[in-house]
N, C-alpha and C positions, 0 to 999 in steps of 0.2 A: 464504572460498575465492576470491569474484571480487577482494579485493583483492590475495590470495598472487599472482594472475593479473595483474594489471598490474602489481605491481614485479617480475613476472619478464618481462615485455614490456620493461618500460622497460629493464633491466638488459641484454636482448638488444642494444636498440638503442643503447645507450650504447658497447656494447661495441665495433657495428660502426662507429659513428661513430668510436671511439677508430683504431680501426686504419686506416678508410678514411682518418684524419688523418695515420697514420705515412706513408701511400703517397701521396698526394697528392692525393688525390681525393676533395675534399669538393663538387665540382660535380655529384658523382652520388650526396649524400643530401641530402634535404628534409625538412625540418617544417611543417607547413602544417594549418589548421584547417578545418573542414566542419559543412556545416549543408544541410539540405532539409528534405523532406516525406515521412513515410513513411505508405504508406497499407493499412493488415491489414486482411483478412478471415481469421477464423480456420475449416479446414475440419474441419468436424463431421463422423463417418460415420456419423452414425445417431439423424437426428434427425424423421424421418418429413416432415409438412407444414409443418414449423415456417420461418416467414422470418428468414431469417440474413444478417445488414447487417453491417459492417465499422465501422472506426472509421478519422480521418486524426488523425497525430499529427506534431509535430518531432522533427527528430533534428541534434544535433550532438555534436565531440567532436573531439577532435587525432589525428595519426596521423604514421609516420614513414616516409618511402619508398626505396628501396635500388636503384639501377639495378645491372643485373648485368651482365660482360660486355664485352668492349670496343665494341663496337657498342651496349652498354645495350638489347635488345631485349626484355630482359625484365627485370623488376622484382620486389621483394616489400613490402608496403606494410600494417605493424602499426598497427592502430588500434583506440580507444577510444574508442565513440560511445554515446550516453545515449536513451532514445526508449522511450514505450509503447506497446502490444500488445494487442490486443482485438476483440471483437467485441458483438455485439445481438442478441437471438434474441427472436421475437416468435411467439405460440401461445396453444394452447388447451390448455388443463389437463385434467386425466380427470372434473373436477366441469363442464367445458363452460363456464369462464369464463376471457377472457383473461389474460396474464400477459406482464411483459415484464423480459427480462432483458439487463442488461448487464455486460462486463468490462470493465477495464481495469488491465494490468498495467503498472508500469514496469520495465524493464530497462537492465541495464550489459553493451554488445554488446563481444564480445574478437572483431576478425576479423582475417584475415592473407590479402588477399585477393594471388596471384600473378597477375602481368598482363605480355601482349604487348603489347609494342607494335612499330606498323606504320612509325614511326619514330624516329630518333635525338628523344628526349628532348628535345635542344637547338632542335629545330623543332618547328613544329604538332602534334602527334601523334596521330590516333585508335591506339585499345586498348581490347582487351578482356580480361576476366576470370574466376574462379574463387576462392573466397572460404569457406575454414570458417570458421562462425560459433561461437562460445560466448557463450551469452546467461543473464546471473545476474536476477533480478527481486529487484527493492530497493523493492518493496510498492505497492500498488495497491489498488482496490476493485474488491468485486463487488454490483450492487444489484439486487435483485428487488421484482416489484411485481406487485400482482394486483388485476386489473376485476372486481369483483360488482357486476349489477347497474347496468356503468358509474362505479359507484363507487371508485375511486383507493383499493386498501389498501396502502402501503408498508410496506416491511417494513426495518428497519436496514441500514446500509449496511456491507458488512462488510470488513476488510483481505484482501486473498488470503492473505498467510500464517497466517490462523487457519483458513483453509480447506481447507489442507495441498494449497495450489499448488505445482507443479510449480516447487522453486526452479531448476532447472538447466536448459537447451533449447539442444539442438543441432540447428544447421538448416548449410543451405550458400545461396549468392549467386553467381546469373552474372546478368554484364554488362557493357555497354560505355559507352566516355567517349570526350572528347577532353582535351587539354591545350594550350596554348596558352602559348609564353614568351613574356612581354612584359619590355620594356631598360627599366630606372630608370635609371641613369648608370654612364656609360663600358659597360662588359664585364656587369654585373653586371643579373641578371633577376630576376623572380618568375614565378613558374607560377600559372595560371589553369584550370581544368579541370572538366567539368561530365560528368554520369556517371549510369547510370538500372540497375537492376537488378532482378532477380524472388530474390525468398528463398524455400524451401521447407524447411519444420523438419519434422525424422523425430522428435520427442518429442513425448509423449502428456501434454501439461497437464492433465490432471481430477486430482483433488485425490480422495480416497477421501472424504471430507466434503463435498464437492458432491456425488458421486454416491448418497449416501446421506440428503442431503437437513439433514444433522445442522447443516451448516455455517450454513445460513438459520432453524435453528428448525424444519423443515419437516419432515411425513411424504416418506419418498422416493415415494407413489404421489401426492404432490401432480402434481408433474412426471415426465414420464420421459429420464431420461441415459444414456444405454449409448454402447456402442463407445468412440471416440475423440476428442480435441480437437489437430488440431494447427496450429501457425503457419505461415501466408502473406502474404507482402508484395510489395507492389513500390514500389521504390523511388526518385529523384530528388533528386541532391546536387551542391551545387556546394561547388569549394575552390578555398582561397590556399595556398601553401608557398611558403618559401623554402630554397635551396641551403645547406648550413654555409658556402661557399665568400664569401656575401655580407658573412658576418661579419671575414673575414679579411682586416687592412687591406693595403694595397698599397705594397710598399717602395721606398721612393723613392731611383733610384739614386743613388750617391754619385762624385760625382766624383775620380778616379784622378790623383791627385797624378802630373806627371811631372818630371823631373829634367832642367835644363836647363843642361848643361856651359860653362863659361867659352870663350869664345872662343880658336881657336890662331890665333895668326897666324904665318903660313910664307909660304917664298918665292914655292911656287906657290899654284895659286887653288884655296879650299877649297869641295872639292862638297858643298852641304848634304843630309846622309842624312835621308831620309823615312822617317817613323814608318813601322810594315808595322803594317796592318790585316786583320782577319778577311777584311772585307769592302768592297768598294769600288762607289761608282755607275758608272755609264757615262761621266757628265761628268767624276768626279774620275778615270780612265784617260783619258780626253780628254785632260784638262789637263796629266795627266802628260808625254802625249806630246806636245803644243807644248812644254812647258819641256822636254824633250828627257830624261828623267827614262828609265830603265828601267820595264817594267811588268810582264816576265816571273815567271811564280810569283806573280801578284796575281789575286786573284778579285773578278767583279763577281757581287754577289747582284741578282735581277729579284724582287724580293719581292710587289711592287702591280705592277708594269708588265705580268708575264705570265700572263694569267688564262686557266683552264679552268673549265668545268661542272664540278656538284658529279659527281665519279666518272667526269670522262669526260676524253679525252685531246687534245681537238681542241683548237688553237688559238684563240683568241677572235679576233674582227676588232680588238677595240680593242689586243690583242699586237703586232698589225702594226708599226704607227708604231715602238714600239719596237726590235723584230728587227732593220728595216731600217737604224737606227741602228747595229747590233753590224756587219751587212752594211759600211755606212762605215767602221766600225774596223776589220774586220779588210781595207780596200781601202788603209790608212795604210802597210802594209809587209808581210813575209814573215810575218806571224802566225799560228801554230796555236794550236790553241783546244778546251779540250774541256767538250761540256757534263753537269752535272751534273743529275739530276732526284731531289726528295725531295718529300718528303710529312707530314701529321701522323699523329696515332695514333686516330684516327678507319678503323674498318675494323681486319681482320684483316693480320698483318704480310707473308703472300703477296698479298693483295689488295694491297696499297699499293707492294709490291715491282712487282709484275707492272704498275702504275699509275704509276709511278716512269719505271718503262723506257719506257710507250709515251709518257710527257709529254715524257721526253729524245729519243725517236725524233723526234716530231711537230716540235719545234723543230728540232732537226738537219737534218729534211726539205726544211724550210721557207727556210734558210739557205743549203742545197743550189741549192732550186729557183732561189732570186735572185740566183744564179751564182757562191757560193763554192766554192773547190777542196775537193772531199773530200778529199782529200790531207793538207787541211790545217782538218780535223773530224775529231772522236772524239766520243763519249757514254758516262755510265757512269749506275746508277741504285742508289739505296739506300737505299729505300723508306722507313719511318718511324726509321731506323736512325740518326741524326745531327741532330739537333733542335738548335739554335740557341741557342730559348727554352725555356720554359715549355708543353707541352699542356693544363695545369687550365685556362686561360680560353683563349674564341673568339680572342681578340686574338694569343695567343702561337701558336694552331695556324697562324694566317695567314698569319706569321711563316715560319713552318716548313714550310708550304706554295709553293715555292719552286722557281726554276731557275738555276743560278749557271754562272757562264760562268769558269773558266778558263784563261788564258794561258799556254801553255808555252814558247813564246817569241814575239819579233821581232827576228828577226833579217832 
């Protein structure tokens, strides 16, 4: 059954990897491996004066993680971790000599823990969680031993499943972590992330052959068992993953064959037409206009030049230098001018509209203030609607991240 249980995980996650590939978006699933410490005490209800000690054991295993959402605030994160379970019970027998017992199961944990996070993924993140567990035991011992007299009588060591242990335990896990992206080269990260939780299991592990004493050989009034046996942990794990996105190479653009017309010669003098680009800097509209070039119907993009906080609409100080530049161009002649404000797809598509407009006001403002004619300003905004590049990696939202100035005329 636990293996029916992982190739139907796996096949889950296959799946959404397959789709989250058709749409673009493989920077919001990870694979990543884990490993800690998990440390049981398993709670007895009814075990009178008896001392009851815990066991530490490891724990690792793979797992696959799914940001949801455009924002990614929340996650789903299938995994498949390896670790055993047990506990030590130390007493006195109804003959009045001591006795010591121990367990230790191993188990194949199936959890699907759902997790908030308190931020974008892409940055530092603390998060916490919620976690069903399905836990299969893939055999273990149980060893009993008994003092006469001080005397060490051991008794065989026995497999739990001849015991008729509890193959199946279902418990649940809350808990929190953090994550941490750290950059390998260019655009491309790995995640880092450490994470601690408390397990509590609602199944009753006693085996009807330990409670009966059959399991050890033993009269059942050697010992006395009743009530319950169930799992508690708390736990302490740390992980590596990596994005699908890191696997996917990066295509190298190709340079655009252009077509360069034989020369006319005519009587008058031939004005050399300029290519129209998307996009123009400030210097190359500069330049235009000392070579006396038209530059109407041309836009300049401010990609690095004009920065905001993350979500916020104020101009940077280090924007300045730049603005005051557009200030000089448009003091070269009758030039109107309107500006455009966009965004990446980071946040919801009102948020970014709404965030669009006031990054186009805040520059328009600023333009104003340093004695341009309104007359001759406009603004329009449109939010994540018009993307340039690429949004899968940081580099392209950057891109897209942007304030473009253009020219209606000079006249």
């Amino acid at each position: 059954m636990a293996n029916k249980f992982i190739v139907f995980i796996a096949l889950c996650c296959g799946c959404l990897a397959s789709s989250a590939q058709q749409v673009g978006k493989l920077n919001k699933i990870r694979f990543g491996v884990k490993g800690g410490v998990n440390m049981s005490k398993m709670h007895y209800s009814n075990l009178g004066n008896h001392d009851v000690g815990g066991m530490t054991s490891g724990v690792g295993g793979i797992f696959a993680e799914f940001d949801l959402g455009t924002e990614s605030r929340f996650s789903i994160r299938p995994e498949v971790l390896f670790l055993s379970r047990g506990s030590e019970v130390n007493g006195i027998d109804v003959y009045g000599d001591d006795f010591n017992y121990k367990l230790k199961a191993k188990y194949t944990d199936i959890r699907i823990p759902v997790i908030y996070n308190f931020c974008n993924p892409e940055k530092i993140s603390p998060y916490i969680y919620l976690a069903p567990i399905f836990s299969f035991t893939r055999g273990g011992e149980i060893n009993y031993n008994t003092y006469i007299m001080d005397e060490l009588i051991p008794w065989p060591s026995l497999d739990v499943t001849n015991a008729n242990f509890s193959k199946f335990d279902f418990s649940a896990a809350a808990g929190l972590g953090v994550r941490v992206p750290i950059k390998i080269v260019d655009t491309k990260k790995i995640y880092f992330a450490v994470e601690a939780n408390y397990q509590y299991g609602f199944t009753n592990t006693y085996g009807s052959k330990e409670k009966d004493g059959s399991a050890i050989s033993l009269n059942r009034n050697i010992y006395d068992i009743s009530g319950s046996r169930k799992n508690r942990s708390f736990e302490i794990s740390a992980s590596v993953s990596v994005p699908l996105s890191i696997f996917k190479k990066t295509r190298k653009k190709k340079a655009t064959p252009t077509y360069t017309p034989a020369p006319v010669v005519e009587s008058r003098p031939v004005v050399e037409k300029v290519e129209e680009k998307p996009c123009y800097t400030l210097d190359e509209i500069m330049q235009l206009l000392s070579d006396k070039q038209p530059i109407a119907g041309k836009t300049i993009c401010a990609i690095e030049q004009i920065n905001f906080k993350f979500g916020e609409s104020e101009v940077s100080k280090e924007s300045f230098e730049y603005l005051d530049k557009i200030v000089l161009l448009m003091q070269q002649g009758n030039i109107r001018m309107e500006i455009k404000g966009h965004t990446d797809n980071v946040g919801t598509e009102s948020f970014n509209l709404e965030l669009s407009k006031k990054r186009a006001m805040a520059v328009y403002s600023y333009l104003i203030k340093k004695g341009v004619n309104p007359d001759r300003l406009s603004y329009s905004y449109y939010g994540m609607s018009k993307p340039i590049t690429s949004n899968d990696t940081e580099e392209g939202r950057k891109i897209n991240r942007r304030v473009e100035f253009e020219i209606l005329n000079n006249e």
